[in-house]
C-alpha positions in Angstrom: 0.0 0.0 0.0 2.8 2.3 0.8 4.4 1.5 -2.5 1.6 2.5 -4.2 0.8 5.5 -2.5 4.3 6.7 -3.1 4.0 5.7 -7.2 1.0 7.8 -7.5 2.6 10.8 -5.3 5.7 11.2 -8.2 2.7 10.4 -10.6 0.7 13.6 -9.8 3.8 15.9 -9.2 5.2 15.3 -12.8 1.8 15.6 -14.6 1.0 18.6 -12.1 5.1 20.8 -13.0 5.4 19.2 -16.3 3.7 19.7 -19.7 4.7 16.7 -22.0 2.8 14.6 -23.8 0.6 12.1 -22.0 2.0 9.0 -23.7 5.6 10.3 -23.4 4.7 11.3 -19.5 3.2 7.7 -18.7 6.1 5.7 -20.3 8.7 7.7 -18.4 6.9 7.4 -15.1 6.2 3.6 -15.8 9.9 3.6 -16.4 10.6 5.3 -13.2 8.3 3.1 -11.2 9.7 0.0 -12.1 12.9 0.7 -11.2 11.4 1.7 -7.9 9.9 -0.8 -6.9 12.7 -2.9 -7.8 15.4 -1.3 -6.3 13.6 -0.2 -3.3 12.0 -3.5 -2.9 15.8 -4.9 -2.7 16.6 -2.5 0.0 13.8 -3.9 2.1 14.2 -7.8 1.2 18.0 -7.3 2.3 17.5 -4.6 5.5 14.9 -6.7 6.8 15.9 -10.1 6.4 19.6 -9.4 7.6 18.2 -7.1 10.2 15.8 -10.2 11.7 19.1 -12.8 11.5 21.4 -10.5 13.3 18.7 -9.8 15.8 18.1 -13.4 16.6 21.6 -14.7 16.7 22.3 -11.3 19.4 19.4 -12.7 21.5 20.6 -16.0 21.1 24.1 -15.2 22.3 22.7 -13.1 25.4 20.4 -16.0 26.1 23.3 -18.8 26.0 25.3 -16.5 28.3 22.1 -16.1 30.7 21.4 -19.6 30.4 25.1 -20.5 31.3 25.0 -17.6 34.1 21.7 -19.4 35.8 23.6 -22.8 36.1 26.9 -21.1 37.7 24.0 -19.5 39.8 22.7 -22.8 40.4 25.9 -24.5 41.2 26.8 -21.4 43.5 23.8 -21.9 45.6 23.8 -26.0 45.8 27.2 -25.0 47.4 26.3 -23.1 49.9 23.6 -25.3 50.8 20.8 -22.4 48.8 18.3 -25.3 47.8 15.5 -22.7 46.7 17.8 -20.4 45.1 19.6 -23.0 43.2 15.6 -24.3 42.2 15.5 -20.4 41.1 18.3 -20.5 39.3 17.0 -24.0 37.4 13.7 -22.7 36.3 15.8 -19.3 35.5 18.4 -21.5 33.2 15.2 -23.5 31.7 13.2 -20.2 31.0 16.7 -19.0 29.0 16.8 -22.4 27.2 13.1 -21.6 26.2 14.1 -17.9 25.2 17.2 -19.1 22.8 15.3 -22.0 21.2 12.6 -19.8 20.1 15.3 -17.1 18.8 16.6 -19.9 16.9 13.1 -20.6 15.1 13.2 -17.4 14.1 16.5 -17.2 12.7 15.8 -20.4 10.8 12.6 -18.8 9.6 14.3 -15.8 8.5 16.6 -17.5 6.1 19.3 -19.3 8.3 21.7 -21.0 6.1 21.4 -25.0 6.3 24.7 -25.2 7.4 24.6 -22.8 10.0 20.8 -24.4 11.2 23.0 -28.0 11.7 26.2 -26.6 13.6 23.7 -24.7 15.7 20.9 -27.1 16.3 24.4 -29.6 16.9 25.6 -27.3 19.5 22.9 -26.5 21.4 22.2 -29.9 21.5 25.1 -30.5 23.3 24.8 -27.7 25.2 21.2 -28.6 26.3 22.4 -31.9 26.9 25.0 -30.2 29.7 23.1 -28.0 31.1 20.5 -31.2 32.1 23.2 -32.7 33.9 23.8 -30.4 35.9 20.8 -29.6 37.1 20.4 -33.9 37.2 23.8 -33.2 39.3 22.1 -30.5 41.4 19.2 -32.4 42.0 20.0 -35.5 42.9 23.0 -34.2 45.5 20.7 -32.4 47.3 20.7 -34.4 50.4 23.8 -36.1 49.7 25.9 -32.6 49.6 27.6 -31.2 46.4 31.1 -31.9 46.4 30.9 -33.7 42.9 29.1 -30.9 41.2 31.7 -29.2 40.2 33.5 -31.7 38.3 30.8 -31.5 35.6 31.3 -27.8 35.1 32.7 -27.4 31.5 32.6 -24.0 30.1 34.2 -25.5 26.8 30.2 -25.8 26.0 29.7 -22.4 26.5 32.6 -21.3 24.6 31.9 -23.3 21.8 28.5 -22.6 21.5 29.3 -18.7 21.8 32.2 -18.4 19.6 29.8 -20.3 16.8 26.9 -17.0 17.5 29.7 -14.8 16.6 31.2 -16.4 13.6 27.5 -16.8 12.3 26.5 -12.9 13.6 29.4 -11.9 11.5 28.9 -14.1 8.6 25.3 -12.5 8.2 27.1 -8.7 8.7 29.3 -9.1 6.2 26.8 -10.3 3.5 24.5 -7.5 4.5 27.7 -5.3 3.7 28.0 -7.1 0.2 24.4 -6.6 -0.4 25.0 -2.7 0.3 27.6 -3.0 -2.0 25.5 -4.3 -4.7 22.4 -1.9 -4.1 25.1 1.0 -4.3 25.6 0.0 -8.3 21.4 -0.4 -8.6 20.9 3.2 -7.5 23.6 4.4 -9.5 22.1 2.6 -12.5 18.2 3.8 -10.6 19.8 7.4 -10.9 20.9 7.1 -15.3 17.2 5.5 -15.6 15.6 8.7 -14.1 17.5 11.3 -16.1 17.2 9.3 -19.3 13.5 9.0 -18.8 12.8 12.8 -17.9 15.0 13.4 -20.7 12.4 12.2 -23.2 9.7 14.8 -21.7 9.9 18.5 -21.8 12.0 20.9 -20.1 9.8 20.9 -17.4 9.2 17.5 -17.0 12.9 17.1 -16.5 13.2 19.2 -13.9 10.9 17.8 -12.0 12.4 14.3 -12.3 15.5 15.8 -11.2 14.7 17.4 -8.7 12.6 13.7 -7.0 15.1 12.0 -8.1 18.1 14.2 -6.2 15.7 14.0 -3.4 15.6 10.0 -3.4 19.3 9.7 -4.2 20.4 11.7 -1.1 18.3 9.6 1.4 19.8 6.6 -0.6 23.5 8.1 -0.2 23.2 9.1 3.9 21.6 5.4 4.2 24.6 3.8 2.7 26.8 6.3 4.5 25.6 5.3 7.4 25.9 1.8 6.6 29.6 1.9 5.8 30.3 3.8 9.1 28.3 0.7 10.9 30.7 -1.7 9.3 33.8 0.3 10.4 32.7 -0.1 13.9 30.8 3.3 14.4 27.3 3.5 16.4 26.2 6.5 15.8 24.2 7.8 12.8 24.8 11.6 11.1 22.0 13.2 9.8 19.8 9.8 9.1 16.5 9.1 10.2 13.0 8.5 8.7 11.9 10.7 6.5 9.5 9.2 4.8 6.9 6.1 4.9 8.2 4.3 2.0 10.7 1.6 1.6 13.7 4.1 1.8 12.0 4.8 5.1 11.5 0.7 6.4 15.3 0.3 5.0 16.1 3.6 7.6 13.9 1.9 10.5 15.6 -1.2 9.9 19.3 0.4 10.4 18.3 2.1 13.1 17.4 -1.0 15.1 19.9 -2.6 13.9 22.7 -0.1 15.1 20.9 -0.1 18.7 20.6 -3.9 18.9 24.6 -4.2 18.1 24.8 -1.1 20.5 23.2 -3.3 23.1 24.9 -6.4 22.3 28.2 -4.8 22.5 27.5 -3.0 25.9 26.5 -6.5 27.2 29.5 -7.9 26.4 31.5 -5.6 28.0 29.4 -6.4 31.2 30.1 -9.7 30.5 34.0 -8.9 30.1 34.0 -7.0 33.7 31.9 -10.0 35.0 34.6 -12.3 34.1 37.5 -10.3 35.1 35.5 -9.5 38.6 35.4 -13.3 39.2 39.0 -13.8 38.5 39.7 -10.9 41.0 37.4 -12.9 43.5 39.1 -16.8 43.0 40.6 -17.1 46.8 43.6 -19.2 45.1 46.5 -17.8 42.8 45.8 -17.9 38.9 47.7 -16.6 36.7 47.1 -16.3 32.6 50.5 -16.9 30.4 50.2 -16.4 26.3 51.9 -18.4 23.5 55.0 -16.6 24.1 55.0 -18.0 27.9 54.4 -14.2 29.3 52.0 -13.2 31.8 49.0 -11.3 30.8 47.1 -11.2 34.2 47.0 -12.1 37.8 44.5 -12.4 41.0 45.2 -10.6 44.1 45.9 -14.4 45.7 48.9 -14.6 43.2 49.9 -11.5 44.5 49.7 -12.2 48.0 51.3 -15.8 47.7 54.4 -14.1 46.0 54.1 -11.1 47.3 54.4 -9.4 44.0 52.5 -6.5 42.3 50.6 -7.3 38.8 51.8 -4.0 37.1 55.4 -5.4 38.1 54.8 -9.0 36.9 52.8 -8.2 33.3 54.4 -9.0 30.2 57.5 -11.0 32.4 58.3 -14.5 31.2 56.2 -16.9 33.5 59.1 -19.1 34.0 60.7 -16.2 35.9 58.5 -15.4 37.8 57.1 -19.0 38.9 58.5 -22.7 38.9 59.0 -23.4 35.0 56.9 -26.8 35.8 54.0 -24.6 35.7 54.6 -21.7 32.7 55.2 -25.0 30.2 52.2 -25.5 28.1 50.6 -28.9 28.2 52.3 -31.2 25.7 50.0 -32.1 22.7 48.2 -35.4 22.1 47.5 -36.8 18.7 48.1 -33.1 17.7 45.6 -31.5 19.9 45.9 -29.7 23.6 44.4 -31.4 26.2 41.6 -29.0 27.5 42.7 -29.9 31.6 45.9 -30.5 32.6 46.8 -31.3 36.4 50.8 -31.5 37.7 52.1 -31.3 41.3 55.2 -29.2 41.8 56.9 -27.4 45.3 56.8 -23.8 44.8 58.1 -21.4 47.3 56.0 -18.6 48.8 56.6 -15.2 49.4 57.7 -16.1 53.0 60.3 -18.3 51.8 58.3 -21.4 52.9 58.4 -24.5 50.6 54.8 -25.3 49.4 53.0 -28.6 47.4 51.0 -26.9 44.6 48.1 -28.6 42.8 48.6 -26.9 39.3 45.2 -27.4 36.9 46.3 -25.7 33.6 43.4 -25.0 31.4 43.8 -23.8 26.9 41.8 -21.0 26.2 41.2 -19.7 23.1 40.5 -16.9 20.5 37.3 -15.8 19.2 37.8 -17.6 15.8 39.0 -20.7 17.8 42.9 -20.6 17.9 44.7 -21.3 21.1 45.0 -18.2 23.0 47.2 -19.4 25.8 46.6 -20.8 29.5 45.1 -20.4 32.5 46.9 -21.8 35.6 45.1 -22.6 38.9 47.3 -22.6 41.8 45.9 -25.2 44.5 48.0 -25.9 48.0 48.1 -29.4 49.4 50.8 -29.2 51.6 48.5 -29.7 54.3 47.3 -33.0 52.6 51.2 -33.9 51.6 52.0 -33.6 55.2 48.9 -36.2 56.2 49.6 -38.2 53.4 52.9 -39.0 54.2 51.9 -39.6 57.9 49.4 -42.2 56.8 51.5 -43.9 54.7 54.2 -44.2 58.1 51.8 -45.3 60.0 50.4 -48.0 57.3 54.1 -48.9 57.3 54.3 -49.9 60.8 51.0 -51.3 61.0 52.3 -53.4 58.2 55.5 -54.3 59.9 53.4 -54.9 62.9 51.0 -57.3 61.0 54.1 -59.5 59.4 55.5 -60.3 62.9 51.7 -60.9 64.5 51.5 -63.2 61.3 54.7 -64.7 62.2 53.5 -65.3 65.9 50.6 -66.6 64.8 52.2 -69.3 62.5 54.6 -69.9 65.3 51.4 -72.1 66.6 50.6 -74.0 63.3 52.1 -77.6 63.2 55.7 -77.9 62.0 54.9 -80.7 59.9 52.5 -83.8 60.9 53.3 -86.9 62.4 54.9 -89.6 60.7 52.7 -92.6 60.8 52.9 -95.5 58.5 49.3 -96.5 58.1 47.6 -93.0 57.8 48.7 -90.2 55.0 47.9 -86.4 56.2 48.2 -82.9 54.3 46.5 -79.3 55.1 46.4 -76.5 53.3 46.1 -72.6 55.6 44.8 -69.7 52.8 44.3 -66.5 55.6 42.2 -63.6 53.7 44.8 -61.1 55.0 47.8 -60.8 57.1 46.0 -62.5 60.5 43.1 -65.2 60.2 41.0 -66.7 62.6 41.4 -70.2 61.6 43.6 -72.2 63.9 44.3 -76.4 63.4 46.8 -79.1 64.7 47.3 -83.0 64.4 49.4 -84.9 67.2 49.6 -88.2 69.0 48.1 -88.6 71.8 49.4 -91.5 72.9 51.2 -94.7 70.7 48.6 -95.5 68.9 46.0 -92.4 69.2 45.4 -89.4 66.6 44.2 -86.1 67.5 43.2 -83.5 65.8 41.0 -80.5 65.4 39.9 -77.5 63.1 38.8 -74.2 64.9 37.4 -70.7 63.2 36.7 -67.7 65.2 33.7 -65.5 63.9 35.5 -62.3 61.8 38.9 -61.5 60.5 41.9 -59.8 61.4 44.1 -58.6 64.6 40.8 -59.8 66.8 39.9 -62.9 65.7 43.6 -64.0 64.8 44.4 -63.1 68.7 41.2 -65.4 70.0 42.5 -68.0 67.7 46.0 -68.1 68.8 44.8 -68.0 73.0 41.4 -70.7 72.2 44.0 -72.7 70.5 46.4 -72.7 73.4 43.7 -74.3 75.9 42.7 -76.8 73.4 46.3 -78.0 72.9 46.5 -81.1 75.3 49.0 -79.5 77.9 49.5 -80.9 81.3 47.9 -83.4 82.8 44.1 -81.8 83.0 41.6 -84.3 84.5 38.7 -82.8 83.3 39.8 -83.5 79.9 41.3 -87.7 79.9 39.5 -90.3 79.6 38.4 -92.8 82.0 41.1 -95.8 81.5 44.2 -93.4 80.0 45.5 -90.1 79.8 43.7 -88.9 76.6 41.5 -86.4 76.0 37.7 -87.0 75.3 36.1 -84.7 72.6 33.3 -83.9 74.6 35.4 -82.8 77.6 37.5 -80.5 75.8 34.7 -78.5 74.1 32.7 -78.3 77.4 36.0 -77.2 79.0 36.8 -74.8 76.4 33.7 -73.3 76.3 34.1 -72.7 80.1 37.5 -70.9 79.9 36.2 -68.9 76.8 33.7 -67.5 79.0 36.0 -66.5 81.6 38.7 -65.2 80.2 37.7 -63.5 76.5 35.4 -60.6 77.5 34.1 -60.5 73.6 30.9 -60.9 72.2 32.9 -63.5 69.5 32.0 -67.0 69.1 34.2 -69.8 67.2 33.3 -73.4 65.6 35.6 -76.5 66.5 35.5 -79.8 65.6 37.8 -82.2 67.7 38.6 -86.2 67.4 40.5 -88.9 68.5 41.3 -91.8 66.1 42.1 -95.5 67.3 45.1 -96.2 64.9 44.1 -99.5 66.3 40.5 -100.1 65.6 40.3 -96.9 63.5 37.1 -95.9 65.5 36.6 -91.9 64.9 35.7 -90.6 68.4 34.6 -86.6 67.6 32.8 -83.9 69.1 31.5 -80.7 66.8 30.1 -77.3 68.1 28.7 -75.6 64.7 32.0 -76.4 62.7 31.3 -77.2 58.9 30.5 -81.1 59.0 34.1 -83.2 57.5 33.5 -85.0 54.1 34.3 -88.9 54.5 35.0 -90.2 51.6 34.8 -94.2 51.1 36.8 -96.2 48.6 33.9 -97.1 46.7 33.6 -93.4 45.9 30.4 -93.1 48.1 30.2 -89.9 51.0 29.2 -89.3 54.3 29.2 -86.5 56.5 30.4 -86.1 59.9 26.9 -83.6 60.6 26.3 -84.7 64.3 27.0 -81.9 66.7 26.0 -79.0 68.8 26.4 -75.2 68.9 29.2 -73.2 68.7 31.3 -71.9 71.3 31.2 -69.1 73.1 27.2 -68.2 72.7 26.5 -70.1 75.9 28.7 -70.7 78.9 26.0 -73.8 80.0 25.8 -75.4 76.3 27.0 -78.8 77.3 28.6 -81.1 73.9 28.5 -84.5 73.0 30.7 -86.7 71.1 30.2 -89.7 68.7 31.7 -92.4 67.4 32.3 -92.9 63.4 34.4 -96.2 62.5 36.5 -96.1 59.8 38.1 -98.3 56.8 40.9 -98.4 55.1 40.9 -96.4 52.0 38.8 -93.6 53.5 40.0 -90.2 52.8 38.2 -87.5 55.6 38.4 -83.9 54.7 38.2 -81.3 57.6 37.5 -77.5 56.3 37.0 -73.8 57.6 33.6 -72.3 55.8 35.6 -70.2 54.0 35.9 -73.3 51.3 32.2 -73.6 50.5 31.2 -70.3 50.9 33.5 -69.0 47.9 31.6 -67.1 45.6 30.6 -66.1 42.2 30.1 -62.5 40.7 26.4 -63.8 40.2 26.6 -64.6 44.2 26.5 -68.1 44.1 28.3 -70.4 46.8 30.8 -73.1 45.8 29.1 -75.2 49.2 29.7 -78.6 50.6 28.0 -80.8 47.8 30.2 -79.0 45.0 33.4 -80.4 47.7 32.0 -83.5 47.9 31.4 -84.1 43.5 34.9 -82.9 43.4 36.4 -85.4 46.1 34.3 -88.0 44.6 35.4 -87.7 40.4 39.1 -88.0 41.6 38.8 -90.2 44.7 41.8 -92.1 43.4 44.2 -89.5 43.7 46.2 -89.3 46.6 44.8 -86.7 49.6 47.6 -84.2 49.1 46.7 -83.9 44.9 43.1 -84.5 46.1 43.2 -81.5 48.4 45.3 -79.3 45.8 42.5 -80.1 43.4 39.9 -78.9 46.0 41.4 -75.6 45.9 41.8 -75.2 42.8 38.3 -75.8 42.1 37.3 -73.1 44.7 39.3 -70.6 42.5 38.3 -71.4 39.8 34.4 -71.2 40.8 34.9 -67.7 41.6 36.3 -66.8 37.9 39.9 -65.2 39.6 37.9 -63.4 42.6 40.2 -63.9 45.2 38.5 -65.9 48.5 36.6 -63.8 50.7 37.5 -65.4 54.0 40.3 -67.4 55.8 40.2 -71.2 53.8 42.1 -74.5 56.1 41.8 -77.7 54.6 43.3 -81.3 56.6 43.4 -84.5 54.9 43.5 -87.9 56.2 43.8 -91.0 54.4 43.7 -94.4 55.4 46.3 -96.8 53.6 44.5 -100.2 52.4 
């Protein structure tokens, strides 16, 4: 409507100043008009359409740095324990996400290149993708505390996203220049058109085309003026403004909210300049930035104040002499690229002279168009934790030393070797879990032709259940000549009687809530009768020489829970070819990652398929079967195995 309005405006001033022939007249005004519309048309298609791009990709760029600001907010208050504010700071950061998504519809709407559409859609993808862990991060820490939050900060996001607004804000600015460029040469051809076509008509008529078209050519003129002087950098317009409601006027409107929308942009990134240089200025730990030539460009008042050095001083110094050289090297490359983090301990020392462990995180930071800038260096002091360190690892030194000669002690009271007795073969494995175990055994003669021997396992592992082994195992030992142990026709001791006396002096002396398992027996070498008593031990596997099993399961409770339990014994005769298997529960209860036990039946299948073999391979097989059920998992728990087989 304006277009035509403004046609038949030139229309009635010619025909109103100029006397020419009508058909003459008309053709040079159709002339005229056409090129009009045209060029003027051009001016708005370009005006508007970069005007809307560059528009969307500023708001875009404000909104990834407010979106990027609300999850530092966010972050910031989860550390200090700010629940609501960092929930503020979430919807805040979600609200932004909105905003920048729906300035990148428009953008795309407006003519976004396909290429530029991808990398951003790519990017703020990833971005997006961020930005819900963290507030994931945020969110599920509340209760637990946020001292793993930070480790998913990564402002490489936010870089890279930013950096791509700018090369595509750019990209847009300089074809709108181009187009300037080009619309320069269509008035200049507009403005030969115009005085050819008044030419044809009178004197009169002439003038009068002259004169509108000197009129339109100098609004044209001051708008590309002005646009040049926007390209150079300038933000402020001479003697421009609407003048008219035409599209010379929309192309003026347009470049007048242009310039204020880069005006406001710019201004905003200065803010966002001080912002950063303000938080550098507030880190409570040295930093220090060093260029590609390994000089300093900037320091925080912490640098300062650890080396008691000035930042005008220190500017523009090499970095190696001002710090340890460790620290001003750059990060060595890897497959041709910087590493983004790099973290090296070095001693520094401090302006007091004092030598100090330093924590240095060394982070690239780069140029706008994406080349490596230099570094930033984050000075962290863990002499504190140095100090502790090296304290615990003296004291896990001595505990260790300490452990070795308990475990020495301990083995002190295992069996040197096993009696040598023609008709009867015996071997034992002793696996502990760790340094100390609870498991405790021994074979002996009792007398010329009597076999004793017993298997014991206190309940837990390590220094306390080591230290009930090694004192249960020195009242069960047959020491002295102790009545309330021997039989009634000969000095031996009777299962039964040395449980319930055990059981006694474990009350009296231990004051632990602890328990143990035992099995004691005597065997007749004579009549090979089994005599054995069993308080909650795992039952012994007797295997026959027919391959058939049994298992020794009578018994009673174990030891220690009550001082009144009394124990029984029992009577198992024996043959020639048995093979009896005595065990700790940490044999059967080895496991499998899918939590599945290796148990007494699995022991007893094994013992069976190779019941030929000798007890020592036998038991050697045993073990190995236990490790291999557990698929290399070492065993959980203390594993003793005695075998005893009786020659045929």
């Amino acid at each position: 409507m304006r277009v035509r309005k403004f046609r038949i405006g030139i229309l009635a001033k010619m025909l109103g100043v100029a006397l020419v022939p009508v058909v003459i007249l008309l053709l040079s005004v159709g002339v005229v008009s056409h090129s009009l519309k045209v060029s003027t048309a051009y001016v708005k298609q370009v005006v508007q359409i970069d005007e809307t791009l560059m528009s969307n990709t500023v708001k875009m760029t404000l909104g990834v740095y407010r979106w990027d600001d609300d999850l530092d907010g966010a972050i910031t208050a989860m550390q200090l324990h700010q629940q609501d504010k960092a929930q503020s700071q979430i919807n805040a950061a979600k609200s932004e996400r909105k905003a920048v998504n729906a300035a990148f519809s428009h953008a795309k709407l407006a003519g976004l290149t396909s290429a530029d559409v991808q990398l951003l859609e790519q990017q703020l993808q990833i971005f997006s993708l961020y930005s819900n862990q963290v507030i994931t991060a945020i969110q599920t820490n509340r209760s637990a505390g946020s001292n793993q939050i930070p480790s998913i900060k990564d402002t490489n996001n936010y870089q890279l996203l930013s950096m791509d607004l700018v090369k595509i804000s750019s990209h847009y600015n300089a074809r709108f220049h181009a187009k300037m460029l080009t619309l320069d040469h269509s008035l200049m051809a507009l403005r030969f058109t115009v005085y050819g076509a008044v030419a044809i008509g009178f004197v009169l008529s002439v003038g009068v085309a002259i004169y509108m078209a000197r009129a339109m050519v100098r609004q044209l003129r001051r708008l590309v003026f002005n646009l040049e002087r926007v390209a150079e950098g300038e933000r402020e317009l001479q003697g421009f403004g609407r003048t008219s409601y035409d599209e010379i006027g929309d192309a003026a409107e347009a470049l007048l909210n242009t310039v204020s929308a880069l005006r406001t942009l710019e201004e905003d990134l200065k803010d966002e300049l001080e912002f950063r240089l303000s938080l550098l200025r507030a880190i409570p730990v040295p930093v220090f930035l060093v260029n590609l030539n390994g000089r300093l460009m900037g320091v925080n008042a912490a640098f300062e104040q650890f080396y008691g050095r000035w930042q005008q001083e220190l500017i523009g110094k090499y970095a190696f002499e001002v710090v340890n050289p460790k620290m001003a090297q750059m990060p060595l490359p890897v497959d041709n690229e910087l590493s983004d983090v790099f973290i090296q301990e070095v001693q520094e020392k401090d302006a007091s002279g004092n030598v100090r462990d330093l924590l240095v995180h060394k982070a690239i930071y780069h140029r706008t168009d994406g080349s490596i800038a230099g570094q930033i260096s984050i000075l962290m002091d863990i002499t504190e934790q140095k100090r502790a360190e090296r304290k615990i690892q003296e004291i896990n030194e001595r505990m260790r030393n300490e452990l070795e000669l308990a475990e020495s002690l301990q083995r002190a009271f295992l069996p040197s070797g096993f009696p040598a007795i023609p008709e009867v073969n015996l071997t034992w494995k002793y696996m502990p879990s760790s340094y100390l175990a609870g498991d405790m055994f021994n074979v002996m003669l009792l007398d010329d032709h009597h076999l004793g021997l017993y298997i014991l396992d206190v309940m837990g592992h390590g220094i306390s259940a080591a230290l009930n082994a090694i004192a249960i195992n020195y009242f069960i030992r047959p020491v002295g000549n102790n009545k309330e142990l021997t039989m009634d026709d000969y000095r031996l001791y009777r299962p039964a009687g040395v449980l319930n006396y055990v059981n006694q002096k474990f009350g009296d002396f231990f004051l632990t809530e602890s328990f143990f398992t035992v099995f004691y027996g005597v065997l007749d070498l004579a009549t090979l009768e089994l005599v054995y008593a069993r308080g909650g031990h795992p039952a012994p596997v007797l295997l026959h020489e027919n391959g058939t099993t049994e298992y020794l399961d009578e018994g009673d409770m174990p030891l220690g829970l009550m001082r009144e339990a009394s124990y029984q014994e029992f009577t198992k005769p024996l043959k020639k070819g048995d093979k009896l298997v005595l065990y700790s529960d940490g044999l059967t209860e080895a496991i499998t990652p899918d939590k599945e036990l290796f148990s007494v039946s699995r022991l007893a299948d094994v013992m069976r398929d190779y019941k030929e073999l000798p007890i020592d391979e036998l038991i050697n097989l045993v073990l190995t079967a236990a490790q291999n059920y557990t698929a290399g998992s070492p065993l959980n728990d203390d594993v003793t195995v005695i075998g005893l087989e009786l020659i045929s």
